[in-house]
N, C-alpha and C positions, 0 to 999 in steps of 0.2 A: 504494500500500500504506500502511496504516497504521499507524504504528509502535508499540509498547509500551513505553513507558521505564522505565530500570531504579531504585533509588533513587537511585545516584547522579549521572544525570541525571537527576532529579526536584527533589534538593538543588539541584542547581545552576542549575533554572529556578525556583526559591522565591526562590534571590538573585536573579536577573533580576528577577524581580518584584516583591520585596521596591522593588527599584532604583527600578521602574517607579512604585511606589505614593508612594516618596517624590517622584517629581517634580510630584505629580498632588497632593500635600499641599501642595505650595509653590507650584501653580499657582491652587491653590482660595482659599492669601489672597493673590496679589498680585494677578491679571486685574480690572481697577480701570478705569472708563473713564481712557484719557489714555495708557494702557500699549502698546504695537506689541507684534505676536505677534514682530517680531524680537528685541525684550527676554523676551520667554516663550520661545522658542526659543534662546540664549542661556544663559539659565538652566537650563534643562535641561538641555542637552550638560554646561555643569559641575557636575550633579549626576550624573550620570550617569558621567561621566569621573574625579569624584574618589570615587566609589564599584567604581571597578576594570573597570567596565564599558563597552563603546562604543555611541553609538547606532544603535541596527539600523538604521534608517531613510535616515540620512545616505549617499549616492553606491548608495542600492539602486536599480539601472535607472535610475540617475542622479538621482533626489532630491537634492535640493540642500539639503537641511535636515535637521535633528534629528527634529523635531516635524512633524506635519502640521496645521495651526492655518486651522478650515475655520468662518468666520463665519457666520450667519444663513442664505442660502440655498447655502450650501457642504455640499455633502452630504459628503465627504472631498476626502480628497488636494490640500489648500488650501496652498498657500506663506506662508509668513511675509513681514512684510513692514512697513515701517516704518510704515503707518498705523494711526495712535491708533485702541483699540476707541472705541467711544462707549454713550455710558450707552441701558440697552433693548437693546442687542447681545446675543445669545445667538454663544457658542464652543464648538467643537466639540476639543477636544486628543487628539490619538493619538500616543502614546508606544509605542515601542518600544528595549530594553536589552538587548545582546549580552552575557551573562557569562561569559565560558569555553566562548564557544562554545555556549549554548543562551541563548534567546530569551525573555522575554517582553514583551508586546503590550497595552495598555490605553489606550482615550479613555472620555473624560468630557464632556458638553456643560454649560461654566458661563454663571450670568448674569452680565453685563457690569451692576453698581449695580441699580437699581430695572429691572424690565421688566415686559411685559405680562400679562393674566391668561392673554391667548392665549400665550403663548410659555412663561407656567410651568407651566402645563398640558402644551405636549408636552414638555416635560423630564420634568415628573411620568409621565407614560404611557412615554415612551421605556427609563426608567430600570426602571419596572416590566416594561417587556418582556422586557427582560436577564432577568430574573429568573424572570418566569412561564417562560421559555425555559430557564433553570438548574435550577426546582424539576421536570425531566423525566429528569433527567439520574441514569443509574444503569446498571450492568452487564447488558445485555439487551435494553433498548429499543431501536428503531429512531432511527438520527437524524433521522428527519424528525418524529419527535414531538417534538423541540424544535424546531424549523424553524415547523412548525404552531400550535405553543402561542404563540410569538411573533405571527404573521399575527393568528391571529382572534382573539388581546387588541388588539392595534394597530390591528386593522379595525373593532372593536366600538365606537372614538372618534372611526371618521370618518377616521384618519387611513390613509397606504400604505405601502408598503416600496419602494423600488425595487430591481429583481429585476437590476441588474446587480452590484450588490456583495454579498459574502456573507462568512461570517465561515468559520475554516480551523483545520487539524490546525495546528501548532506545536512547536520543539521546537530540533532544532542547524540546521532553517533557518525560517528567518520564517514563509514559507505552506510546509507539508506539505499532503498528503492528512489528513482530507476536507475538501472545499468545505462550507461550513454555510449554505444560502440560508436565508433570514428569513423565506422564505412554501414553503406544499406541503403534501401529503397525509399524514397521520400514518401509519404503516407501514410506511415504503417505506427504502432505503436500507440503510447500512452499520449492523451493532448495535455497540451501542458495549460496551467490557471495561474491567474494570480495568488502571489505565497508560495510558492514552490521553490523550493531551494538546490540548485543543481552543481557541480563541479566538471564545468566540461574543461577538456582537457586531450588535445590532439599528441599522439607520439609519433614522429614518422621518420620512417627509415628511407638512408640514400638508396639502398639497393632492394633487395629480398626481404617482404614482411616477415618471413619466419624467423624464429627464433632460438636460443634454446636456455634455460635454467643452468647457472652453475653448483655445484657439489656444495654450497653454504644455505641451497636450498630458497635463496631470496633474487641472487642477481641475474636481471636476464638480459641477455645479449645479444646485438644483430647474429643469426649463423653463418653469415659471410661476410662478418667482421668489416662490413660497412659502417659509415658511423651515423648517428639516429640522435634526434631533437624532442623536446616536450617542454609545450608550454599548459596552463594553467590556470581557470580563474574559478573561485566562486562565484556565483550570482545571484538572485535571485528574480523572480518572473514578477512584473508591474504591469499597472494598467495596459500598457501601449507597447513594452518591450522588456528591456531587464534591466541590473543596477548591478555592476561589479562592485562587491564585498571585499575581494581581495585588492584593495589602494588604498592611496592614500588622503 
């Protein structure tokens, strides 16, 4: 089921996200080659901790982290970890911030110093996917016209989605109903109403959607070690269209 939040659960996932946006400020100037996503994760918790909030992410199904900080061909759920980014590195950061009990959820994929023309390009495409997927969004459509709007902008550069991860309802638990795949038929599914709190969130891969899981059980990676992008926002569904939660 999908839930309707009232305003004030509403208020109190604009601070989560408020929270969120601030980490995501602080991560955009210090990821520097030379830096360990364990100082980027680090930093976060205490932003997040001295703004009254905890981090969602931390002991969820066992996460061992704040942040999930998913490098070059790290499609998500990458560990932190003491090795230096290096310059050309593209990062992927997903934050999520418990306030009072409602959630919100936001990655962004930074470049690590100077990088490629190929790797600023699928940032540029990634970031616009979010968005061609947000500008659908409004009381009455079907969810998969934003599911679809993201695919065939994404497909139209060559690039894929991989169809295991999807972006989700939100709210006083992390993932709610609904599942939000990144690719599908425009029509189909749940319509969405005002109050509806969503987390969409496009991942896309330069090459091959498929993927595989590494032996830690959590990180999953292009399988032909192409490298992959995801960006992130909360929202939720208003009169006439939607309201990013995740800024500032």
């Amino acid at each position: 089921m999908i839930s309707i939040k009232s305003s004030r659960e509403l208020e109190l996932m604009k601070q989560a996200g408020h929270i969120v946006a601030l980490v995501h400020q602080k991560m955009s100037d210090i990821i520097k080659p030379g830096v360990s996503t364990n100082e980027l994760d680090k930093i976060a918790r205490e932003i997040i901790e001295s703004n009254g909030a905890t981090p969602s992410f931390l002991g969820y199904g066992g996460f061992p982290a704040s942040i999930c900080a998913s490098p070059n061909e790290v499609i998500v759920h990458g560990f932190p970890s003491d090795k230096p980014l290096q310059e050309g590195d593209i990062i992927a950061v997903d934050v999520g911030a418990n306030y009072k009990g409602y959630h919100g959820d936001s990655a962004w994929t930074y470049p690590v110093g100077k990088i490629s023309q190929e790797n600023q390009k699928l940032l540029e495409v990634t970031e616009q996917s979010l968005f061609e997927g947000l500008a659908k969004v409004k009381p009455g459509i079907h969810l998969s016209d934003v599911s679809n709007a993201i695919q065939v902008y994404v497909e139209s550069f060559g690039y894929s989605v991989p169809i295991e991860f999807t972006g989700h309802g939100i709210g006083s638990s992390l993932h709610e109903d609904p599942m939000i795949p990144n690719y599908g038929k425009p029509g189909r599914g749940p319509i969405l109403k005002e109050g509806m709190t969503l987390a969409i969130e496009p991942m896309v891969n330069m090459g091959t959607p498929k993927m595989k899981i590494l032996q830690d059980g959590w990180t999953a990676v292009t399988l032909d070690g192409q490298n992959t992008a995801h960006f992130e926002h909360t929202i939720v569904v208003t009169t006439d269209g939607y309201e990013i939660l995740t800024k500032l």
